[in-house]
C-alpha positions as CSV (number, residue, x, y, z in Angstrom):
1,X,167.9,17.3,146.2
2,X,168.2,14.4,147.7
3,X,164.7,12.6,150.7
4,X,165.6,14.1,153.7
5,X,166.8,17.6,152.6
6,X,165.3,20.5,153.4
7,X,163.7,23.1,150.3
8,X,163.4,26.4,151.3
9,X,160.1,28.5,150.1
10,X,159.3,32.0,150.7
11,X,162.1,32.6,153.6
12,X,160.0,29.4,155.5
13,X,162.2,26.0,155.6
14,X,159.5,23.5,154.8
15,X,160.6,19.2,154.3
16,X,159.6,17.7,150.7
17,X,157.2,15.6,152.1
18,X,154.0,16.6,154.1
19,X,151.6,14.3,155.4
20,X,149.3,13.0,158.6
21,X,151.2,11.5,161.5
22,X,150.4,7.5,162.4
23,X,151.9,7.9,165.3
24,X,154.5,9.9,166.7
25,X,157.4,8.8,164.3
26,X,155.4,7.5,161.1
27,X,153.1,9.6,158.6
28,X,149.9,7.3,156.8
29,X,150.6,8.0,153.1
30,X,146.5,8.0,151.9
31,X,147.4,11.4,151.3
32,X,150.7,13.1,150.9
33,X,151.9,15.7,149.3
34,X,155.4,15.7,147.9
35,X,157.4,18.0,146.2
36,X,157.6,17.5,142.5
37,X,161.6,16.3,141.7
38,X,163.2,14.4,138.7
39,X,165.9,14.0,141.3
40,X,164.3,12.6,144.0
41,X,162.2,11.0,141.7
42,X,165.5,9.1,140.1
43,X,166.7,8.3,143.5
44,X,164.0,6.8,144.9
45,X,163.6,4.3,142.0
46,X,167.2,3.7,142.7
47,X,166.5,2.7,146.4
48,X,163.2,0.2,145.5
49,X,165.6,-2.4,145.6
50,X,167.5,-1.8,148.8
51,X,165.1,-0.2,151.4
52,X,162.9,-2.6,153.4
53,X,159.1,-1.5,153.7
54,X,158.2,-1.9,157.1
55,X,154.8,-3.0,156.0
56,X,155.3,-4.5,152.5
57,X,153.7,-1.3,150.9
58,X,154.5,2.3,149.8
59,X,153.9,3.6,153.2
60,X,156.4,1.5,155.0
61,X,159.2,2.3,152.0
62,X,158.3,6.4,151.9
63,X,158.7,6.4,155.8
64,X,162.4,4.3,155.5
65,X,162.8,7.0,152.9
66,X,161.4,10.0,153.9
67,X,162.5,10.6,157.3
68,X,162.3,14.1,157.6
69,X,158.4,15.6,156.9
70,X,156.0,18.2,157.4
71,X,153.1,17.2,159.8
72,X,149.2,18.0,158.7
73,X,146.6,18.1,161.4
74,X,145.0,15.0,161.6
75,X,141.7,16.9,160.5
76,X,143.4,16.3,156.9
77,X,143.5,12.2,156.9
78,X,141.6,11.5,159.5
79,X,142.3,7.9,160.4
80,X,138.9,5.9,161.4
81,X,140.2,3.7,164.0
82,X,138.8,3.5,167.2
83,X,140.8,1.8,170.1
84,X,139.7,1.2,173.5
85,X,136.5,3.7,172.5
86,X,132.7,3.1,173.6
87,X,130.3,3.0,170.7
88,X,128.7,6.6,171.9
89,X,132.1,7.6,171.6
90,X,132.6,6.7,168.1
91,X,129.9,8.5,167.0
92,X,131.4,11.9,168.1
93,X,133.9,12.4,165.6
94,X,136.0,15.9,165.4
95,X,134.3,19.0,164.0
96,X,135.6,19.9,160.3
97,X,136.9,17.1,159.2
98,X,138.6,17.3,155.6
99,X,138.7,13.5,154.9
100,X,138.4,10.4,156.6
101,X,140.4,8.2,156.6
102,X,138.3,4.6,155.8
103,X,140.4,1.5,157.8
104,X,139.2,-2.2,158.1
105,X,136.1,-2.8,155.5
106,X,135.0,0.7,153.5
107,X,131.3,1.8,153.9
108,X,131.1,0.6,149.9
109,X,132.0,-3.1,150.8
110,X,129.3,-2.7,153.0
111,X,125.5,-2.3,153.1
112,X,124.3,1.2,153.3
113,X,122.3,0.3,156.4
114,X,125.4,-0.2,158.8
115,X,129.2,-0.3,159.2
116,X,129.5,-4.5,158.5
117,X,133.0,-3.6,160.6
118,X,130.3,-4.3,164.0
119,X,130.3,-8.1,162.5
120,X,134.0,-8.7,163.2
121,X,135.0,-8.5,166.6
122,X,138.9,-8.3,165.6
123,X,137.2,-5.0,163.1
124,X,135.1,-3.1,165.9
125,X,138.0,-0.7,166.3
126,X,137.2,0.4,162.9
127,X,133.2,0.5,163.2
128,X,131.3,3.7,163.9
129,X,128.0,4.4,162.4
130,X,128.2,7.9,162.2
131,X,131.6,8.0,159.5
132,X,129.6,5.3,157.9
133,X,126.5,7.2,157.5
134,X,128.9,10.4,156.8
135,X,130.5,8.3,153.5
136,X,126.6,7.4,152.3
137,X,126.3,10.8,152.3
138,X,128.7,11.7,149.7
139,X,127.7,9.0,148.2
140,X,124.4,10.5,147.3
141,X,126.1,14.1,146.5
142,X,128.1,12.2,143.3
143,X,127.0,12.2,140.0
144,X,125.2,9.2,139.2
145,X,127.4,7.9,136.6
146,X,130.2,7.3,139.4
147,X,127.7,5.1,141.8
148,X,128.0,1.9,140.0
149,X,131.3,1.7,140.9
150,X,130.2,1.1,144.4
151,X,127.7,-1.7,144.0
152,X,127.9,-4.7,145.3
153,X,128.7,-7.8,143.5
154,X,127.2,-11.3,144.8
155,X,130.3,-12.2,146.3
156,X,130.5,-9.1,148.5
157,X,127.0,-9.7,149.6
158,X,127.3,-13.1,150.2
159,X,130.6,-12.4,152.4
160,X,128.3,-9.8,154.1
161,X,125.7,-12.3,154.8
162,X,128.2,-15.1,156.1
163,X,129.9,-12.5,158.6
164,X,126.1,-11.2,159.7
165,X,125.3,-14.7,160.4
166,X,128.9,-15.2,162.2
167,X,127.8,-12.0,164.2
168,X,124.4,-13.6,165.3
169,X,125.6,-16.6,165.8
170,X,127.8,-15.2,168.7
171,X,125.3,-12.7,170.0
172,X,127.8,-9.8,169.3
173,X,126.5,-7.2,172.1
174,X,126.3,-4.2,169.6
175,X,123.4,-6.4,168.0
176,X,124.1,-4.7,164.6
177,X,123.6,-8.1,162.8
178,X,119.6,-7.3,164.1
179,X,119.3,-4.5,161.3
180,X,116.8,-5.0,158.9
181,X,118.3,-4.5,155.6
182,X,117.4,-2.4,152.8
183,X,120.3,-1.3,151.0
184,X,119.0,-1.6,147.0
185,X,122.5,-2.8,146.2
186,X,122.0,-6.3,148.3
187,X,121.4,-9.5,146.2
188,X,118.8,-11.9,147.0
């Protein structure tokens, strides 16, 4: 079966691919399912070379690709990008969410104590405290052996640091760069 072709399962006609819409053409591949296939499999290593990612990554080639796919509710991957929003607005995000969908800097790269997103004004589209706090939370649900892989190293902090000052330096109005820090994981 070749990307594009239609399986059938249980009398219901479903695409091999299923996924969260971008937009109204385009699905975001952080998570997709796709129906396991040597063939396909086989034939999209043999297009790698000749289809053109829109955006340089696997998203861009599996939408050249898959063309024809199965549309999730956004509940699924839900993308944290806020455009055009007021910050009381970003803090009301949709009941039962499944997953969110990190963009710009990930809570992890950041200090527990706010969404270092606020510190870039080309990043505010991705900043909202409340999916940052929700992340921290899982965070503390994990066992503790997989929490060191989201410290921060000195060169994170110190980016952190630069950008805070960058933030305070042009009196950024969500005044985020005023928090008092006390993530552990900061290096002083």
């Amino acid at each position: 079966m070749l990307p594009g072709e239609t399986p059938t399962t249980s009398g219901t006609t479903y695409p091999q691919l299923s996924a969260v819409g971008n937009d109204q053409v385009l699905f975001n591949s952080g998570i997709i399912l796709i129906e396991p296939s040597k063939c396909t499999f086989r034939k999209l290593m043999d297009r790698k070379q000749n289809v053109v990612s829109y955006n340089g990554g696997d998203q861009g080639f599996l939408n050249e690709v898959f063309t024809w796919w199965n549309r999730w509710p956004s509940t699924l991957n839900y993308l944290k990008v806020f455009e055009e929003t007021k910050s009381s607005e970003r803090e009301k995000l949709p009941e039962s969410l499944y997953t969110i969908h990190y963009l710009g800097l990930k809570p992890w790269m950041c200090y527990r104590d706010y969404d270092c997103n606020w510190d870039m004004g080309k990043r505010h589209i991705f900043a909202s405290d409340s999916a940052h706090r929700k992340w921290w939370q899982v965070f503390d649900a994990m066992p503790k052996t997989l929490r060191p892989y989201y410290s921060l190293t000195k060169k994170m902090d110190a980016r952190i640091n630069k950008w805070r000052e960058r933030a305070k330096n042009a009196s950024l109005p969500d005044r985020h760069w005023k928090i008092k820090v006390k993530d552990l994981r900061q290096h002083h």
